[in-house]
C-alpha positions as CSV (number, residue, x, y, z in Angstrom):
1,X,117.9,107.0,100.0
2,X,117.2,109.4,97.3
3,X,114.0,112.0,97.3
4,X,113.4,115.2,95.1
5,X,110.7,116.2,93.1
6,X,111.6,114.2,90.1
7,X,108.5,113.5,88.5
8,X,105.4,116.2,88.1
9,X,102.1,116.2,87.0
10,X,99.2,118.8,86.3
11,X,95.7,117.6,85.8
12,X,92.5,119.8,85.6
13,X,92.1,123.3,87.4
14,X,94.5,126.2,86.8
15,X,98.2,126.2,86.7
16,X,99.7,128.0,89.4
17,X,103.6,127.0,88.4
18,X,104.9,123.9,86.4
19,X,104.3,121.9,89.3
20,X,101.5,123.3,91.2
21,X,97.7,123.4,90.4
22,X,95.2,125.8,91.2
23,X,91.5,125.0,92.9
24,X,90.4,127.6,93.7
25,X,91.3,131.3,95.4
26,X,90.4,133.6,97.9
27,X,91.3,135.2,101.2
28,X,92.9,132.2,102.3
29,X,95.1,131.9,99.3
30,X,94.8,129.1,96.1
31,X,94.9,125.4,97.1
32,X,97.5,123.2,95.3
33,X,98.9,120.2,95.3
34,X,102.2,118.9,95.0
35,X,104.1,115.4,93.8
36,X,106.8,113.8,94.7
37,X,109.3,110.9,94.7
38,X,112.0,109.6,95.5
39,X,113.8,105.7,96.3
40,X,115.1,104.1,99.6
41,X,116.7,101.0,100.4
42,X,114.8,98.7,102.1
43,X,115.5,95.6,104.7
44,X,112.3,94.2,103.7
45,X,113.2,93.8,100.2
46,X,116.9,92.9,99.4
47,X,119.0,94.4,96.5
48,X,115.8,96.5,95.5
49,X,115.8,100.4,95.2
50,X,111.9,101.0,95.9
51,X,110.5,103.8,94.5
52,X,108.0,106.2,96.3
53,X,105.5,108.6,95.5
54,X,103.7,111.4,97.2
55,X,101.1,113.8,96.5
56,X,100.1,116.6,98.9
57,X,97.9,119.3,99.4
58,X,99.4,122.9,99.9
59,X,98.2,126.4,100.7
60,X,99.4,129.3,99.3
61,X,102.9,127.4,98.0
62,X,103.2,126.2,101.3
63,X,102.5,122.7,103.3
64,X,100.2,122.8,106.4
65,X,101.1,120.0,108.7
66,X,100.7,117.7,109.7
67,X,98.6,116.3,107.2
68,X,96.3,113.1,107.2
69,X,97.7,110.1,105.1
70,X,96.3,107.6,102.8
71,X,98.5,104.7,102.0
72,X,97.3,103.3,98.5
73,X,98.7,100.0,97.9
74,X,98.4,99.0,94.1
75,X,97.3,95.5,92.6
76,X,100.0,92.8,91.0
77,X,101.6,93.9,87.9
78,X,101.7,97.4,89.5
79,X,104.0,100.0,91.4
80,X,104.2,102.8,92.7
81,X,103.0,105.4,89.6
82,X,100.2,103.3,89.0
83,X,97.6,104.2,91.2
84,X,98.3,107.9,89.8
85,X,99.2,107.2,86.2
86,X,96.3,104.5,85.8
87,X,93.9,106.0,88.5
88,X,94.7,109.6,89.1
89,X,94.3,109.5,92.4
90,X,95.8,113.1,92.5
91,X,92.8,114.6,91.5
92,X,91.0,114.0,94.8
93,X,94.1,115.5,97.2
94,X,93.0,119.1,97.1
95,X,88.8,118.7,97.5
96,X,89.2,115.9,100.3
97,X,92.6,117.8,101.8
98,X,94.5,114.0,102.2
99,X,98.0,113.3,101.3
100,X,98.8,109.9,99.1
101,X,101.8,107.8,99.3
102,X,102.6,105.0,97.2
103,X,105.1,102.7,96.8
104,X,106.6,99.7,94.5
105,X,105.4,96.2,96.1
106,X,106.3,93.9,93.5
107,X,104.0,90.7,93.8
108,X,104.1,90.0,96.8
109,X,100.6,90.3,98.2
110,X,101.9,92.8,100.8
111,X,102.8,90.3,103.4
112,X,106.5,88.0,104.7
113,X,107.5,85.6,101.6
114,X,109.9,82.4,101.6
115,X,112.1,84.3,99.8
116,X,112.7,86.7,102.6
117,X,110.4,90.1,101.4
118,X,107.8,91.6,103.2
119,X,106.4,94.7,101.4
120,X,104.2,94.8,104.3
121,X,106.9,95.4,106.5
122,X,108.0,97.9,104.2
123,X,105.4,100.0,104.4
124,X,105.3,100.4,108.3
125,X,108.6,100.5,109.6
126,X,110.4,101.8,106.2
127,X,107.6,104.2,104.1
128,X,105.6,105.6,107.1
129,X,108.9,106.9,108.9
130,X,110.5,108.2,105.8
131,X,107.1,109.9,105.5
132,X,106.6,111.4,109.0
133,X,109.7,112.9,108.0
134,X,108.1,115.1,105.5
135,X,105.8,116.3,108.0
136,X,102.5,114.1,107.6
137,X,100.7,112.4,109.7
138,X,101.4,108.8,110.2
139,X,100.4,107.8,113.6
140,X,97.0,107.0,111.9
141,X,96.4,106.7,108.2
142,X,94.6,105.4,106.1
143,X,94.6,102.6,103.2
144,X,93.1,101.9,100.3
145,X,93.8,99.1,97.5
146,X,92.8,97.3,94.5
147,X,93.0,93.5,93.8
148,X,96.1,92.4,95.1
149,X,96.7,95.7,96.9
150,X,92.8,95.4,97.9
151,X,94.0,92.1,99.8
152,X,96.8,93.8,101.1
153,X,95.0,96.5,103.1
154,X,92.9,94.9,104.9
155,X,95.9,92.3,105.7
156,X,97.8,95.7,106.8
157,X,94.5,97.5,109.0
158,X,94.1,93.8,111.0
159,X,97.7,93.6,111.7
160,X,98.0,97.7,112.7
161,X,94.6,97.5,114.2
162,X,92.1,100.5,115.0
163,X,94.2,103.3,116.2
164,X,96.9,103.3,114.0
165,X,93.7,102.8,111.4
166,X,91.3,105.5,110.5
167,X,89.9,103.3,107.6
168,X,90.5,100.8,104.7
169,X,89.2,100.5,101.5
170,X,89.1,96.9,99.5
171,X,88.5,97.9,95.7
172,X,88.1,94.4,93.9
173,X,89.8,92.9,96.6
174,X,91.9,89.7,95.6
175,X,90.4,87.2,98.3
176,X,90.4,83.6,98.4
177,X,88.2,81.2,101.1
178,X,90.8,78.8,100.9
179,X,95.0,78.3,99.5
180,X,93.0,76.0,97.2
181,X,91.4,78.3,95.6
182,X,93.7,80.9,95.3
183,X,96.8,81.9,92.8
184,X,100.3,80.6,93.6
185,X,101.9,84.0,93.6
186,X,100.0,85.1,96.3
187,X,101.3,82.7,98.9
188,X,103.8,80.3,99.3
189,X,101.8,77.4,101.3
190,X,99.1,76.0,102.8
191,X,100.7,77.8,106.3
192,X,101.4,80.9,104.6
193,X,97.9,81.4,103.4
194,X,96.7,80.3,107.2
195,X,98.9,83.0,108.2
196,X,97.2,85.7,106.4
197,X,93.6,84.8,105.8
198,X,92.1,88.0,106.1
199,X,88.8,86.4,106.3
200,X,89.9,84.7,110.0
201,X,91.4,88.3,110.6
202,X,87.4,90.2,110.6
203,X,86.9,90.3,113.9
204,X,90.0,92.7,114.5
205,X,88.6,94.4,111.1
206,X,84.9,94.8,112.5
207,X,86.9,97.6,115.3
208,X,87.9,99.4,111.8
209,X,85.9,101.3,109.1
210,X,86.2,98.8,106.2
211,X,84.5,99.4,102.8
212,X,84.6,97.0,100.1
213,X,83.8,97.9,96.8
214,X,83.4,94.9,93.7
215,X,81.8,94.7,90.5
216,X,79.1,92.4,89.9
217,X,81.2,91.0,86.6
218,X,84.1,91.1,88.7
219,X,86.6,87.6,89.1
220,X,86.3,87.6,92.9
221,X,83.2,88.9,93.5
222,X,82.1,85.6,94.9
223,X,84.6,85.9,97.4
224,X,83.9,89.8,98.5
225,X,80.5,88.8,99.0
226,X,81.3,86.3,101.3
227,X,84.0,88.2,103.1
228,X,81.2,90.9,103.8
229,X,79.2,88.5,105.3
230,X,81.0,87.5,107.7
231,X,82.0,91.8,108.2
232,X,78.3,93.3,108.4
233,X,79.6,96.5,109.6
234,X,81.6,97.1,106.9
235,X,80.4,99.2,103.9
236,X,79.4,96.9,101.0
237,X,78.9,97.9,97.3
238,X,78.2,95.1,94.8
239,X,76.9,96.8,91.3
240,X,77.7,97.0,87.9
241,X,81.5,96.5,86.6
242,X,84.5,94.2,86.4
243,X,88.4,94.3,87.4
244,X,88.7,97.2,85.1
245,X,90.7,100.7,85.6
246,X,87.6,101.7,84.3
247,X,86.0,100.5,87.3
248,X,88.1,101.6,90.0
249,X,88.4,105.3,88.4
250,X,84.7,105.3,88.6
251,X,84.6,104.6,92.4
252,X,88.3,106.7,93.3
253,X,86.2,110.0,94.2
254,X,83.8,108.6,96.5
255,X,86.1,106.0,98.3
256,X,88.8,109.0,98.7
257,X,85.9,110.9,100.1
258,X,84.5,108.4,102.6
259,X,88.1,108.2,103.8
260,X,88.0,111.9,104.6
261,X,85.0,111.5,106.7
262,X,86.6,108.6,108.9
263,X,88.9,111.3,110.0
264,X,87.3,113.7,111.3
């Protein structure tokens, strides 16, 4: 495993030092935050070097732990720099004072595959360790994704259940009612898909906070709406939008912040 601060980015504020960023001063010292990465070798996904990524709020130059951790999974054709190179999700560590960790999940849907991977897997017994490590808090996260990665989080909260789960977000969640319907990259089978239908896993979601977020223009929005049907407790928006970045940035602030909340 390799880890450093390889890759840094400043966006909005003031700049502190080449990798830091300034919101704000006072007696209790500026607010930063900090990104890293690094790569590890995983039993979950053979031959592959996975890369990580990590941003982090810190106080006066220094980390304050342990933190609370959001796990943001991104959609197929993504990895781990997308949801902060396409999304910026950076930009919400320092006013809602969580820590974000991605991580490359090929296209897998985030669950066990024929060919032996499970990015799933990954993510619970390889990325959270690796992450407790760095002084954040792991024994309950929590998740956010889009499309594919959507999908995969509320796989991940059913299977990790409500106290390892402080809440899940399901931006343009890729959901299917049936193998049918769905795309042959997402599962192997008729008993794979059985395996992981989130929509016969809602009754261990309804013990989470779940928000699902769609636009109206959106490919699966037919299917979000009818997962939240069977889900009433969960936090529904349906408006105006399709499976656009444009989208999802639009939504990123409020959905980072209603994560907050289910900490506290």
């Amino acid at each position: 495993m390799s880890t450093g601060i390889t890759r840094r980015r400043v966006l909005g504020c003031a700049v502190a030092l080449p990798w830091l960023v300034a919101c704000g001063s006072g007696e209790r010292g500026q607010t930063r935050f900090d990104l890293q990465d690094g790569t590890f070798s995983s039993r979950f996904w053979p031959g592959q070097q996975v890369r990580w990524q990590l941003a982090r709020p810190t106080h006066a130059g220094s980390v304050t732990s342990p933190q609370p951790l959001v796990v943001a999974l991104h959609g197929q054709g993504g990895d781990a720099d997308w949801p902060f190179d396409g999304l910026h999700l950076e930009r919400y560590v320092v006013p809602t004072g969580l820590a974000v960790a991605t991580v490359d999940g090929g296209d897998f849907y985030w669950h066990a595959r024929r060919s032996g991977v499970d990015t799933g897997r990954m993510v619970v017994d390889e990325l959270l360790p690796l992450l407790a490590g760095k002084g954040l808090a792991t024994d309950r996260i929590g998740l956010i994704g889009w499309s594919m990665g959507g999908y995969g989080a509320l796989l991940m909260a059913s299977k990790l259940g409500p106290r390892r789960v402080a809440g899940v977000v399901a931006v343009s969640a890729a959901l299917w009612e049936s193998y049918d319907d769905s795309w042959s990259v997402a599962f192997d089978d008729h008993e794979d898909f059985a395996r992981n239908d989130v929509f016969e896993a809602r009754r261990k979601l309804a013990r989470i906070p779940v928000r699902l977020d769609c636009g109206r223009d959106d490919l699966f929005i037919a299917a979000n709406r009818a997962f939240a049907r069977g889900l009433p407790s969960a936090a529904a928006t349906f408006d105006d939008g399709a499976h656009t970045e444009e989208y999802w940035t639009a939504h990123a602030g409020a959905q980072m912040s209603w994560l907050r909340k289910r900490f506290q």
